[in-house]
N, C-alpha and C positions, 0 to 999 in steps of 0.2 A: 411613318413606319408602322407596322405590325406587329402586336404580342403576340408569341406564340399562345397556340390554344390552351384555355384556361390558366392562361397565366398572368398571374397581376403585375410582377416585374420582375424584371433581373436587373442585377448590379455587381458588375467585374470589379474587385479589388485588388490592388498591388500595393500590402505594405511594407513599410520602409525596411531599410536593411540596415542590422542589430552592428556588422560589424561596421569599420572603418570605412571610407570611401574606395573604392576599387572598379578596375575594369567589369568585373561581375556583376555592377549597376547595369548598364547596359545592356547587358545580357539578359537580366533580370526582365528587365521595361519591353525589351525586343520580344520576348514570351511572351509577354501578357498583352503586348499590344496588336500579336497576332489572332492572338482567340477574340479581341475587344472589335480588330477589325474582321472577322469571320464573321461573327456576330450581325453586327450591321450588313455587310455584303447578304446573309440569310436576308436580310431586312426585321433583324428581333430588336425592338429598341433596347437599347443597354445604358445604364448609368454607370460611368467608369469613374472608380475614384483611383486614380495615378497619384503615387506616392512621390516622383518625381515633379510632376506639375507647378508650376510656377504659379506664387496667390499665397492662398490661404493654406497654412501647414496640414500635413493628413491627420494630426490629433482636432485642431477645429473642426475638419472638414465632416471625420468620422461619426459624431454624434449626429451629423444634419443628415446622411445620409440615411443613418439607421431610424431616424426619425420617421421618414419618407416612405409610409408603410401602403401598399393599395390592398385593393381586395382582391379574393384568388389566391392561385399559387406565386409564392416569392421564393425567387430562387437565389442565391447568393452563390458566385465565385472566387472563390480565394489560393492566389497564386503564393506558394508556398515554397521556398527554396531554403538550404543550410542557410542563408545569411538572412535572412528575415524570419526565420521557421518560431524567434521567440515572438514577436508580434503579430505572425501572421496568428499563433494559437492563441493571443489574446482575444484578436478581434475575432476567429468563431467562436470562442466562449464567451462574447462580449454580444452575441448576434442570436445564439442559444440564449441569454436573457433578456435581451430587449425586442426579441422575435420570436418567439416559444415555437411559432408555425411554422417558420421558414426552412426551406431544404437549402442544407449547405453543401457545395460543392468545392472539393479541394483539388486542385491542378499543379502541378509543376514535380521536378523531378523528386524532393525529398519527398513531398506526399505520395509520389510511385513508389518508394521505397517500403515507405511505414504507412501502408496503408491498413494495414490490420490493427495498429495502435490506434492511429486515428476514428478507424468508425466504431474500435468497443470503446474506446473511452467518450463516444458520443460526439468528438468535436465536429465531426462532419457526417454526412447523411451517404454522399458518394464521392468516391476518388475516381479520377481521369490517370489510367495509369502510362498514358503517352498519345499525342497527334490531339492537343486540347484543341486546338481551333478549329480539324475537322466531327470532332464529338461534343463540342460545349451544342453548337447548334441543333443537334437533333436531339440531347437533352430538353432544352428548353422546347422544343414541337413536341415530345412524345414523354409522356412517363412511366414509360413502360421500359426500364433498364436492359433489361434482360434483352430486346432486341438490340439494342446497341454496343458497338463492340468499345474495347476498352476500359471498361467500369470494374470496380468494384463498390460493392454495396452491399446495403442489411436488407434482409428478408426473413423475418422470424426469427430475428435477434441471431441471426445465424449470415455469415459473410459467405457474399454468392459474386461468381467472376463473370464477367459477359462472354464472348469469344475476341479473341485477336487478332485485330488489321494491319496491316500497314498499307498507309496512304503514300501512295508512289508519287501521284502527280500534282506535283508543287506550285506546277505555271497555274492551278486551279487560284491559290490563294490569292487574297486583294493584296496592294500596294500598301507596307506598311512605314515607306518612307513621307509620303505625303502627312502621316499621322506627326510623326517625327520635326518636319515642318513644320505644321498649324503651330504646334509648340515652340518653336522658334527657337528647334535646337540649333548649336551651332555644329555642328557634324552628326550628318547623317548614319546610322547604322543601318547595310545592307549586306542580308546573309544570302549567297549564292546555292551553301550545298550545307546538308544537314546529317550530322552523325560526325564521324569520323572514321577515314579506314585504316587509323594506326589505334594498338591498344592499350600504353602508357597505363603502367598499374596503378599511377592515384590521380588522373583524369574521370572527370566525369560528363566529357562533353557526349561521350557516345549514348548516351543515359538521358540529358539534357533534352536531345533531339530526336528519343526515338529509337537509338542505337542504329539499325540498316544504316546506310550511307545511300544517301540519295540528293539527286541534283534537281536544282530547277534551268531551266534550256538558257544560255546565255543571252539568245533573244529576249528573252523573258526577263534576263537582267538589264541589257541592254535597255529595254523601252519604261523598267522603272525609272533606272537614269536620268533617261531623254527628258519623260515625264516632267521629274523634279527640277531639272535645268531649267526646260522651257517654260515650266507653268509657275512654279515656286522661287527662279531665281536661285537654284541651293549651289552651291560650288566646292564645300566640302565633305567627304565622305568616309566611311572605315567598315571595310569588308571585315564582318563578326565572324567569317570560318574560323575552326579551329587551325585546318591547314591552307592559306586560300591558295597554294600554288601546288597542289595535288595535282591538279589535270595541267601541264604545261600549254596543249591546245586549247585546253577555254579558257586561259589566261590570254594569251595570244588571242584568239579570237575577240575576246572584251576589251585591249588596250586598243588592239585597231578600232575596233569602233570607238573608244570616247574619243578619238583622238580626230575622231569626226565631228562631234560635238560641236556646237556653235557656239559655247563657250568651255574656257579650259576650266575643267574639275582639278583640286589637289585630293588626294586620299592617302592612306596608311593599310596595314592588314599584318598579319601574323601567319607564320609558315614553316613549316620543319627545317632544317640547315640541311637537310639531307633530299630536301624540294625541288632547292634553286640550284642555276647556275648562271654563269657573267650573261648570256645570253639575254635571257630571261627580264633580271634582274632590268638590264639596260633599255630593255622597251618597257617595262614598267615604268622606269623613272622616266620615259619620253611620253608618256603615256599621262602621267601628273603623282604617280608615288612619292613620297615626301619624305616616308620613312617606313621601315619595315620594323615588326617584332617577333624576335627567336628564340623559342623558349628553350634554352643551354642547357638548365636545369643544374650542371655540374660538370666538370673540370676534369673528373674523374674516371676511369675507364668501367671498371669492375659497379662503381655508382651505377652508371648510366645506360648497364647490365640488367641490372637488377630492377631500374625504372622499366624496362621495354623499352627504352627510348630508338635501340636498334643501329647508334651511331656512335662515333667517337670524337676527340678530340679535332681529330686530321679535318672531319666535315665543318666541324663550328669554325675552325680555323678560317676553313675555305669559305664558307657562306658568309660569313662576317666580312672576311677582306671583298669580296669580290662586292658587296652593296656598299662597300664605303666607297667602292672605286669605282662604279658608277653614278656615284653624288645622292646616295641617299642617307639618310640616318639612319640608326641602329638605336634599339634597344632590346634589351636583356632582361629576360627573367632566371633567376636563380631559386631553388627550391633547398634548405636544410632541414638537417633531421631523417633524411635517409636512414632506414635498421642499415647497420653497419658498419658508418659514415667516424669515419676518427679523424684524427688529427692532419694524419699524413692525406688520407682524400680530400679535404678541407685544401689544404695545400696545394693540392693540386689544381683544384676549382681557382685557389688566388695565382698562380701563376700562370692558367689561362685565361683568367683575367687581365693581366697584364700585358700579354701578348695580343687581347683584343683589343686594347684603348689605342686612341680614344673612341668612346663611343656614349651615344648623348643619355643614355637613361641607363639606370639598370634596378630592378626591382628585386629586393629576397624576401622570398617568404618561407613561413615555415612549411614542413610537409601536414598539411591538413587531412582527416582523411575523410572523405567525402562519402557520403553512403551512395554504394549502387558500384564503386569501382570493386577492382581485386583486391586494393588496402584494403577497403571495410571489408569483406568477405573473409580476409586474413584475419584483421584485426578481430571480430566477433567470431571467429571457427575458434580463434587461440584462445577464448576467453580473456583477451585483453581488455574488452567493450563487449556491453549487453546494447541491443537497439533503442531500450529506453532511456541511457545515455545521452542519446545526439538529441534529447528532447532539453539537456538541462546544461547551459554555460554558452558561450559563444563558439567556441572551436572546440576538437579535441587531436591533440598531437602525440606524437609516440615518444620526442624526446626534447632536452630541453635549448628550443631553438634556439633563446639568448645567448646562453653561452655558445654553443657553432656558428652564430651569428657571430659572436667578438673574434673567434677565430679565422674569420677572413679580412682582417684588418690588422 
């Protein structure tokens, strides 16, 4: 492979994540291991240090890497989200002293967010402020920021914006299930469409990806599949959309095809209740679906009002029964802490709970607020939270989940 010009190396990092284990690993690794295989497809060699990696832990690994100095420009990646955001600012101040020379670059959604924190307080050099895997690469060919779109960065100790793109055509990007494999994961994650077109005021997936809503051609999904069947042996999968049953036709479209498959795939995915119908639902499960995930959020009408969720109980009702009864499983995420949220709405979440069981999972968490949704925007206009906040603790929540958490039991 090839450096880019005058460059002595790059090294993609992903480190770990500060909270609990959660779906949002995933998500996290699916990020970074786009820009890590963008990267290579330019043909720029790259040292990734994957924080999920099987071996040697990422605190061994860290000092080997930073060891590893060439001559030229070094350019350092560092993929930065709310649940790693405390380690991720170790390791640029840890890269700041043991690399004095090195340009660090910060990628993922929280560093979109606080990207003005991040380059006066020195931790990084430039921020990618969305589509990192189609801008990491012309970073590292060209040092001239300014022609590249999505940046922010220092010029005269003064923060300077590039202009803004949005990269439509997705079927450009490499296969990032094969990466996935070599690892010997055992389910596969593969994202079809990126953004979201629903607006849920304390999601951050529209943020995550870019915000627009854009697809990659089901062909395009279709032949990573194929791929990893035929070449990798892989059999299990999990569709990372936030809705994966937005488009009824490219769902349809994709079940008929695996179902062509020369061998049978199982998969799972997540979807609005207000998505599916029996229809649907039943060529999924013929298809190899195993189980589906619906985020409910609450039980409550006026709650889930106020979320933008845009639906009510009648739907969760309905989407719930209808996948049990075409033989799939069911899990549930619940969200507490809702402004509002008393006793009686609590109540009402646990009695349509009850009307849903049985059902194989069900997850609560508190309401988190995420920087970049309509929470944070709220929360910081009301002076609840300043931005330099989300730099210090693990979460920050509006009320005290434990207790609304006992409340539904």
């Amino acid at each position: 492979m090839t450096r880019a010009a005058g460059t002595g190396s790059v090294t993609l990092i992903l480190p770990p994540n500060t909270r609990d284990s959660c779906m949002n690993d995933w998500l996290m690794r699916l990020y970074a291991v786009y820009v890590h295989q963008a990267l290579l497809a330019s043909k720029i060699d790259c040292d990734f240090l994957d924080c999920f990696s099987k071996g040697r832990t990422f605190q061994d690994a860290l000092p080997l890497v930073l060891q590893k100095k060439c001559a030229g420009r070094r350019l350092y990646g560092i993929a930065v989200f709310m649940g790693n955001k405390e380690t991720a600012v170790a390791v640029m101040r840890n890269i700041r002293t043991s690399d004095p020379g090195a340009h660090i670059i910060a990628f993922g959604p929280f560093a979109a967010v606080f990207y003005r924190i991040i380059l006066e307080q020195g931790m990084a050099d430039t921020v990618i402020l969305s589509d990192a895997e189609f801008v990491f690469p012309g970073l590292c060919l060209s040092p001239h920021e300014e022609h590249i779109p999505n940046l922010a960065f220092l010029r005269d100790k003064n923060i300077s914006l590039s202009s803004r793109k949005v990269f439509s055509n997705l079927d450009s990007l490499p296969f990032t299930g094969l990466y996935f494999a070599s690892q010997g994961s055992d389910v596969i994650p593969i994202l079809t469409a990126r953004g979201c077109a629903h607006r849920c005021y304390f999601c951050d997936r529209p943020l995550l990806w870019g915000g627009a809503m854009r697809l990659r051609s089901m062909a395009n999904v279709v032949a990573e599949i194929d791929a990893l069947v035929r070449k990798q042996d892989a059999r299990r999968f999990a569709f990372a959309d936030a809705d994966f049953v937005y488009d009824k036709g490219r769902v349809k479209y994709l079940c008929l095809k695996i179902l062509k498959l020369p061998k049978k795939i199982a998969w799972f995915c997540s979807a609005r209740v207000d998505s599916v119908d029996l229809q649907i639902l039943r060529l999924m499960h013929r298809a190899g679906c195993k189980k589906i995930y619906f985020g409910i959020e609450s039980g409550d009408a006026a709650t889930l009002r106020r979320m933008g969720k845009g639906h009510g109980r009648k739907a969760i009702l309905q989407a719930v029964q209808s996948a049990k009864a075409v033989g799939l499983e069911v899990g549930l995420f619940l969200i507490v802490g809702t402004p509002g949220e008393t006793a009686r709405s609590l109540g009402n979440t646990r009695k349509l709970l009850l009307a849903l069981s049985p059902f194989s999972e069900l997850t609560v968490n508190p309401l988190v607020i995420l920087p970049g949704t309509a929470l944070y925007d709220e929360a910081v206009r009301s002076g609840r939270f300043k931005p330099e906040d989300f730099f210090h603790g693990h979460e920050l929540v509006l009320f005290d989940e434990k207790r609304l958490y006992r409340s539904l039991h």
